[in-house]
N, C-alpha and C positions, 0 to 999 in steps of 0.2 A: 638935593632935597626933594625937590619934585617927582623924583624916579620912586623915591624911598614910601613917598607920601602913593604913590597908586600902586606898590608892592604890599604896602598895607592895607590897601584895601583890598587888593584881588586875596590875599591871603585869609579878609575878613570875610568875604564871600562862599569862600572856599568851604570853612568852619562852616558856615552859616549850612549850604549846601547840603556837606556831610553830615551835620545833625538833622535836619529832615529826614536823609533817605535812610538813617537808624532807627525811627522811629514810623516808618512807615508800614505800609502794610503790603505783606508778601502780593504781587498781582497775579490774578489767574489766570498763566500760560495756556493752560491745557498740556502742560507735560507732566510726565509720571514722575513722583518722587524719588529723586537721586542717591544712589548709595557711595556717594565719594569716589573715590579710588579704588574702595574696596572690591576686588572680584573674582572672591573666593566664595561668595555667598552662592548658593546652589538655588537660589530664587521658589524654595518651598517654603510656603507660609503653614503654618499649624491653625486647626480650629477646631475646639474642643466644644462640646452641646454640651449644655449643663441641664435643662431642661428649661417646662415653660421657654421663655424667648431669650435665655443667656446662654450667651457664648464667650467663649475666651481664645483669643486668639495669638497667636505668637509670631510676627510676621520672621521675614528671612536676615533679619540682621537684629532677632534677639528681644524687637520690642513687644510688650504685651498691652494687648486691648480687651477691655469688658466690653459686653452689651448688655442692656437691660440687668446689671445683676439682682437675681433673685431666688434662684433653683440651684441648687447644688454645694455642698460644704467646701467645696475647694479653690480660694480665692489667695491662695498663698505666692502665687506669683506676684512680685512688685509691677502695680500695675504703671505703665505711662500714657495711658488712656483711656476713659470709662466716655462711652456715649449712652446715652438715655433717652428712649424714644417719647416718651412720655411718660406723665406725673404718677399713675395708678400705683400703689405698691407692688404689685407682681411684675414691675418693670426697673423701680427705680430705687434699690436697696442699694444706694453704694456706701451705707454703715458695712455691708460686708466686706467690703473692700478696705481692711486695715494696710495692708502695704501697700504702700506707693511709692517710684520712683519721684527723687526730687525733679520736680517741675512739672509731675502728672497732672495732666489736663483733661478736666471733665467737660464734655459738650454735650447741656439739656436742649429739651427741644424750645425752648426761650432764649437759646442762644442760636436757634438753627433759624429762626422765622424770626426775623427783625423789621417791623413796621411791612409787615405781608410777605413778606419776600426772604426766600431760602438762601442763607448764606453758605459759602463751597469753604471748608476748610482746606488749606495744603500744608502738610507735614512733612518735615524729611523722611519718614516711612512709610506715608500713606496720604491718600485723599482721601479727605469723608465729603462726599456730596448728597445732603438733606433733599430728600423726595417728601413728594403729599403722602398723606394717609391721615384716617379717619374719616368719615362720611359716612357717621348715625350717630343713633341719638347718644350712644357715650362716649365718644370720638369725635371731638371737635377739628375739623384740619386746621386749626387757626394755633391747635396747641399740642400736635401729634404730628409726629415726621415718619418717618422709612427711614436707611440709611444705603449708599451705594457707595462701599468700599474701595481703591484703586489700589492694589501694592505697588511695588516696586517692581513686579516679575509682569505687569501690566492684566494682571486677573482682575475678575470682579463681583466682588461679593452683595447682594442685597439682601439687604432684612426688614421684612416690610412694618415688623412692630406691631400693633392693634390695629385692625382699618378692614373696611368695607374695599370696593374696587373702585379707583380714583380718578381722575381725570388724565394724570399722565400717563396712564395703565389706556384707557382708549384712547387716545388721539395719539398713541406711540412713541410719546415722549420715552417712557423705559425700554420700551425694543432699541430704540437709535440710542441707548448707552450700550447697547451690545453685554447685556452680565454674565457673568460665567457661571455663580449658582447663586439661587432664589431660593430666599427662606421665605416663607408662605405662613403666616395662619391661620388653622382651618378647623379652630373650632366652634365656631358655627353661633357663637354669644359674642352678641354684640360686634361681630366680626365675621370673614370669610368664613362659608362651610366649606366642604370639601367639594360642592360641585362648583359654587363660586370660583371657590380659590383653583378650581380646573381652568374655570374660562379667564380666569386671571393672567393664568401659566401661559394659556395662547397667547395674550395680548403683550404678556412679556417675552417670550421668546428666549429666555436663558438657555443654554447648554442643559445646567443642570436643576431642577426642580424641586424643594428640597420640604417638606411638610413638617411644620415646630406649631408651638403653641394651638397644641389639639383636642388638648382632654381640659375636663373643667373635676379633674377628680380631688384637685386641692392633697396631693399627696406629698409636694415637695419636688415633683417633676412635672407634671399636670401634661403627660404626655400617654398616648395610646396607640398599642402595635396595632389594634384591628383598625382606628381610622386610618392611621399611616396604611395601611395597607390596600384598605378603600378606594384611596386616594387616586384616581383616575387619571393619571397624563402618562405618557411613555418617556418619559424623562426624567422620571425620579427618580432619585435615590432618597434611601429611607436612613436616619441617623439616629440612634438612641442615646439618650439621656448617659453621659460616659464617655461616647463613643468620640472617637477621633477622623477627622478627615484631612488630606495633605491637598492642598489648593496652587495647583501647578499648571 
């Protein structure tokens, strides 16, 4: 009887145990998001400019992420991700986004900045880790983020959203992420111009340098070949509104 009586318990502990760690909350490793067994995958992610600060992207095992949607008619991919840098409309149109994968998860920037402090998403295809931005007068940092992408092939994507040049941009917090390409805004209202968003590119040190959100021409793409091309750093590349790049 006595045996039976502490088999009951440890068995009730047990329950008790395994219900906690289902309901917990993934901890942050610092390791890349896992693709199973699968490894057939060719570790190319897709990312498509739509103009203004949207992008869509399709990592290497199929999922699709918006950013900011707002520019461009083509949101037909079932999204399983929409991030939103912040509230402005030319960031945070996810009415356009009618297809969604069941379980698509949107992350606004009141989901990134919880009582001051930037929270790290980990997804099985992706890290999104919430950077500062904003810093003037219509960019509050307290309700504007960045985003610094990780896939699975261990690339990395920033998009810096609306912002001035931020605190983690000089004291090197963004250089010691190491990112692979930097979306930059450089239109020069209420945000980076292009000589800014130059000394920005230093202080970030990305690979690649990438100039979005640059015209204020309110066309549907709010994007321009002559600032992109202005655009002063030796590490850009220039991406138009359509265009496609493979992040490998």
């Amino acid at each position: 009887m006595k045996h039976t009586r502490i088999k009951a318990v440890l068995f009730a502990l047990i329950a008790i145990f395994s219900c906690s760690s289902c309901n917990a909350v993934e901890p942050d490793t610092g390791k890349l998001p896992q693709l199973g067994n699968d490894t057939t995958k060719s570790g190319k992610v897709e990312l498509t400019y739509m103009g203004q600060a949207s992008l869509c992207i399709v990592t290497d095992n199929g999922k699709v992420i918006y950013i900011d949607p707002y520019s461009g008619d083509d949101y037909s991919k079932p999204a399983d991700l929409i991030l939103v840098t912040h509230e402005h409309f030319d960031h945070n149109a996810i009415g356009k986004v009618v297809n969604r994968s069941e379980g698509c998860r949107i992350i606004r920037s009141r989901d990134a900045i919880i009582k001051s402090k930037h929270q790290k998403f980990i997804l099985d295809y992706v890290t999104v880790e919430p950077v500062q931005a904003g810093f003037n007068r219509m960019h509050d940092p307290n309700s504007c983020v960045g985003y610094v992408l990780t896939f699975c092939n261990g690339k990395k994507v920033y998009v810096s959203g609306d912002t001035s040049t931020t605190d983690q941009m000089r004291d090197g917090t963004m250089a010691e992420m190491k990112i692979d390409y930097a979306f930059l805004c450089t239109d020069g209202v209420y945000n980076m111009d292009n000589d800014e968003a130059a000394r920005a590119a230093e202080m970030i040190k990305a690979v690649h340098t990438i100039p979005y959100h640059n015209s204020t021409a309110n066309d549907g793409y709010n994007f321009s070949d002559k600032a992109a091309e202005e655009f002063a750093i030796a590490n850009k590349i220039i991406v138009r509104p359509g265009e496609k790049i493979i992040i490998e």
